[in-house]
C-alpha positions in Angstrom: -6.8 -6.0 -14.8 -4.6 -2.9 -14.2 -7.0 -2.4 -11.0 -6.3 -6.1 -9.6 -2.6 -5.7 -10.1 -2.2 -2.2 -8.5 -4.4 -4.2 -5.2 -2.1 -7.3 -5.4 0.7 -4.6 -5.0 -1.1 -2.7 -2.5 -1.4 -6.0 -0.1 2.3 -7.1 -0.8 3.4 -3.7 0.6 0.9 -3.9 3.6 2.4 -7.0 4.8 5.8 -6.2 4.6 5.3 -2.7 6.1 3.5 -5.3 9.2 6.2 -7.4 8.8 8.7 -4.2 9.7 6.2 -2.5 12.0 5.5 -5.6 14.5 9.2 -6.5 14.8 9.9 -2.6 16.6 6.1 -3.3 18.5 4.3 -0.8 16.2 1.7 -0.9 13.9 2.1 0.0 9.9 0.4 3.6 10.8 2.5 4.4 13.9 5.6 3.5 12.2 4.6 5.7 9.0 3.4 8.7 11.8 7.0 8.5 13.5 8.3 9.0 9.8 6.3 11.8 9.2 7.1 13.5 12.0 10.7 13.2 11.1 10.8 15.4 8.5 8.3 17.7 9.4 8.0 17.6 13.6 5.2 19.5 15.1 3.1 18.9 12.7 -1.0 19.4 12.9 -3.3 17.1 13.2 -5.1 18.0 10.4 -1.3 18.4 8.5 -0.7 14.3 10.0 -3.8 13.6 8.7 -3.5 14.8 5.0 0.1 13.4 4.6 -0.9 10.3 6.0 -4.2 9.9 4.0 -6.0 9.1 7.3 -9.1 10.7 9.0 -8.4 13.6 11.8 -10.4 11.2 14.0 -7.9 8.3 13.4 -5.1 10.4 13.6 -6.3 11.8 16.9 -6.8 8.6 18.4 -3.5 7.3 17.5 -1.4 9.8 18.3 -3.3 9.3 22.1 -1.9 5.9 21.9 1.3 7.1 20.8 1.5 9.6 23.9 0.8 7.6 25.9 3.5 5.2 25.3 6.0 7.8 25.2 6.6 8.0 21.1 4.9 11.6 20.9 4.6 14.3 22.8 1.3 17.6 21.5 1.5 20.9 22.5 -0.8 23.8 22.2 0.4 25.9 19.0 1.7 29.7 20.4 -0.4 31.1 18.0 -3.7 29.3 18.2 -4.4 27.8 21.4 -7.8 25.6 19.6 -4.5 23.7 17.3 -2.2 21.2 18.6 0.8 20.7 17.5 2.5 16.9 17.2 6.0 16.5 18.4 8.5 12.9 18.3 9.9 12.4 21.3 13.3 10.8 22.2 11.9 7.0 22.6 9.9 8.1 19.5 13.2 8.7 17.3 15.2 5.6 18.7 11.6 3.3 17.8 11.7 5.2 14.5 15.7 4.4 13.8 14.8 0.8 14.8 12.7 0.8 11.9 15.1 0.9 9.6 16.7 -2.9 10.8 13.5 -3.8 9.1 14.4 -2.7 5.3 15.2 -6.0 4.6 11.3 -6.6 4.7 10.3 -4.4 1.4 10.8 -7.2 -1.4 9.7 -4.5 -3.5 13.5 -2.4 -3.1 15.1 -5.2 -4.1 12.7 -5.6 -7.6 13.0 -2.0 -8.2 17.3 -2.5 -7.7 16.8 -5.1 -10.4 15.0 -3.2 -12.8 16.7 -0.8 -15.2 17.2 2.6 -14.2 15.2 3.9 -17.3 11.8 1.8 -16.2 11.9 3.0 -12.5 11.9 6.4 -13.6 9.2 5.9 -16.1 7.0 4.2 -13.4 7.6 7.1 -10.8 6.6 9.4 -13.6 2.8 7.4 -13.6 2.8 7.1 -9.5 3.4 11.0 -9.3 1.1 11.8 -11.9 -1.3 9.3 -10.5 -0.7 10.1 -7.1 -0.9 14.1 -7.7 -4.5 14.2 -9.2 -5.4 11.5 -6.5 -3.9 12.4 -3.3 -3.2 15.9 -4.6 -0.1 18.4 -4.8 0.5 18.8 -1.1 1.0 15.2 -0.3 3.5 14.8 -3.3 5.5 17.5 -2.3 6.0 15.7 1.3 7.0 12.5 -1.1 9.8 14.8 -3.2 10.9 16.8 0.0 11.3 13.5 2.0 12.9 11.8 0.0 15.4 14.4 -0.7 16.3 14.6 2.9 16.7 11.1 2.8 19.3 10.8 -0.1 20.9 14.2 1.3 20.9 11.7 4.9 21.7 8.2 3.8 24.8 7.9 6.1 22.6 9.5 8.8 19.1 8.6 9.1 18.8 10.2 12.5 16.8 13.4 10.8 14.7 15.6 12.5 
């Protein structure tokens, strides 16, 4: 049951993050790749790929889409000319701020604003501790770090 529920969940979210994705002419993965690369710009691909739970291979491939439509911009690291390095460009931060017009499209804000404050934070508790042996302790600590930069940014969501 808990299994089916978390899925159900899973697919809700999808759609709404396609929902808010098509309407700035991005997919779910770009738009989460733009966000990533707000808060930590220059990133690796390897680094891309672990926050974003995707392969290298798909983040490699996207981010040649992404280049070539002006959204990112890689560079050869200073120190290690085999890495690249993964940088948002200018039309890749006003695409990213555009994304935000789509809030509206996460049902699942306006549950959680419904719920009492005491529930939210005992579900968070299970997603982090879920998410931490799952996903692991590097990926959560992009969750706690972004989201502080967010709530330290709320009147300007312009970032990095």
């Amino acid at each position: 049951m808990l299994l089916n529920l978390i899925r159900g969940l899973y697919k809700a979210l999808d759609n709404d993050w396609r929902k808010a994705a098509a309407e700035v002419g991005l997919t779910p993965c770009q738009q989460h790749l733009l966000w990533i690369l707000s808060f930590k710009n220059g990133s690796t691909l390897t680094e891309l790929s672990e926050i974003g739970v995707w392969h290298v291979s798909t983040v490699m491939s996207m981010v040649e889409r992404m280049e070539r439509n002006g959204l990112v911009s890689k560079e050869v690291d200073s120190n290690d000319a085999r890495t690249k390095r993964i940088f948002i460009t200018e039309k890749g931060r006003r695409v990213r701020q555009e994304t935000l017009k789509g809030e509206g499209h996460f049902r699942l804000l306006a549950l959680l604003n419904n719920m009492k404050e005491k529930e939210v934070e005992e579900g968070t508790k299970i997603l982090q501790y879920l998410v931490s042996e799952l996903l692991g302790e590097r990926f959560l600590e992009f969750v706690h770090t972004s989201a502080e930069q967010i709530l330290n940014n709320k009147e300007n969501l312009a970032l990095e």
